[in-house]
N, C-alpha and C positions, 0 to 999 in steps of 0.2 A: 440686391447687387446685380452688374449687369457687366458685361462682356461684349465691349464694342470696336470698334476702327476709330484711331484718332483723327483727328484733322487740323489743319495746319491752327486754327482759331487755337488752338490747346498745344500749341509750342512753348509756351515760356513754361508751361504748368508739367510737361515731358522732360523738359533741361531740368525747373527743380527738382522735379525725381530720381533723376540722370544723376545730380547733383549731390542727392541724398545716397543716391547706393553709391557712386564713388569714394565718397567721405564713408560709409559704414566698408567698406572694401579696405580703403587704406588704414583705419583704424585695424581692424581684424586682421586681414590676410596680405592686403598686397600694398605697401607704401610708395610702390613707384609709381602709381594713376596720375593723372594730373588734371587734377580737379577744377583747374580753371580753364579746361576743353571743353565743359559743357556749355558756359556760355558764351564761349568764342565764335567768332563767325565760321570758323571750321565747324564746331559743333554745332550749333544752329543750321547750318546747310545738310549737313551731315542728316539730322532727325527729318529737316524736310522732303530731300531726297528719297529718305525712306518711308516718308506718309503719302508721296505722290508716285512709286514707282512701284508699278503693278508685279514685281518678282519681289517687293519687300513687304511686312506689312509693321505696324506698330497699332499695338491692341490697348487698348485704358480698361482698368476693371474701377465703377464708379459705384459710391451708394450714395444717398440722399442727393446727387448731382456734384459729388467731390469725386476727382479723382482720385485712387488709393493704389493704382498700381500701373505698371508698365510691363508690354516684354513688347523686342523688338528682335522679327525675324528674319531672313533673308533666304532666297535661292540663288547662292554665287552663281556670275556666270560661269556655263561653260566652258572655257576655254581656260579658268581660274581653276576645273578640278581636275585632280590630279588621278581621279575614278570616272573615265569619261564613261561610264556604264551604269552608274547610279547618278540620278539626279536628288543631291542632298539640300535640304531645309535645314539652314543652321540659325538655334535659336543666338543671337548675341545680348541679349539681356532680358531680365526680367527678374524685378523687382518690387516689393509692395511696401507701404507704408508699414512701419512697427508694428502699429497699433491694429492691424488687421491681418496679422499671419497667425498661420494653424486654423484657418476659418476656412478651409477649401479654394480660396479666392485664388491663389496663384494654381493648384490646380485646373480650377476651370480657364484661366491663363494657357494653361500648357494645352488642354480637350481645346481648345477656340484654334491655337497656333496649329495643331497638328492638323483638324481639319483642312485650316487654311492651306497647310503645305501640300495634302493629297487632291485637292481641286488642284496646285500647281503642277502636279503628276510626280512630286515628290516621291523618291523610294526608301530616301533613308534621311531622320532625323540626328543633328547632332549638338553639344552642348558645352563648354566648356566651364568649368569652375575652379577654384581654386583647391587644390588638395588639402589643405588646412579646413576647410569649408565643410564641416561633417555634416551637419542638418543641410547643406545647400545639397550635397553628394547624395545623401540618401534621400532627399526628395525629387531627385534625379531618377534614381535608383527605382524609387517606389513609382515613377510614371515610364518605365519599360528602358532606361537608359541604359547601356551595359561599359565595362572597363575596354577603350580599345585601344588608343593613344597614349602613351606616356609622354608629355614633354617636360624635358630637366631642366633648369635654368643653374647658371655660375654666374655669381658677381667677379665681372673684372678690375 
């Protein structure tokens, strides 16, 4: 297994991933996604954006030369936080194939992201999941994550 930087050549193979945790998202916890964003030209610019711009990064964890996983991070700008005194790394996804969780793979996922963020002089990492999400939360949890933000939602 290996833990690398994607690049633009392995965009259609990052949307089906995209693709896949949305559909495993709305099935489970959250039905409002919309799943036909991943291969919209929104989405597609969206993943590019984030493999060419040096304050994001989007990492592939590959074995035998198949992709099996995703996470895609970012250092919002400035100007975007609302903590102009921490410079935060927020992971926005990250995702593995079924067939290859509980294998440490999204771990070493998360070890690669955090690096990533403290070369960007990152001070604080953050992560959002879904609160129904209990294995997502505590594997959160078990790589230093802690409870800070609560956001509620109301259907209107």
């Amino acid at each position: 297994m290996r833990i690398r930087k994607a690049t633009i050549k392995e965009l259609e193979t990052i949307q089906q991933l995209n693709l896949d945790h949305f559909n495993y998202e709305i099935e489970l916890f959250d039905e409002t996604l919309n799943n036909k964003w991943t291969f919209s030209k929104k989405g597609a610019n969206y993943f590019i954006k984030k493999i060419n711009n040096e304050k994001s990064v989007v990492l592939i964890a590959e074995e035998d030369n198949k992709i099996i996983g995703i996470l895609v991070g970012e250092i919002p700008p400035k100007d975007f936080s609302r903590k102009p005194r921490i410079i935060l790394a927020e992971m926005k996804q990250l995702f593995l194939d079924k067939n290859y969780r509980s294998k440490g793979i999204g771990s070493a996922l998360v070890d690669e992201f955090f690096k990533w963020a403290k070369k960007q002089k990152a001070t604080r990492a953050q992560v959002c999941a879904s609160v129904t999400n209990i294995d997502g939360v505590r594997f959160y949890k078990k790589h230093g994550f802690e409870d800070f933000n609560l956001f509620l939602e109301k259907e209107l």
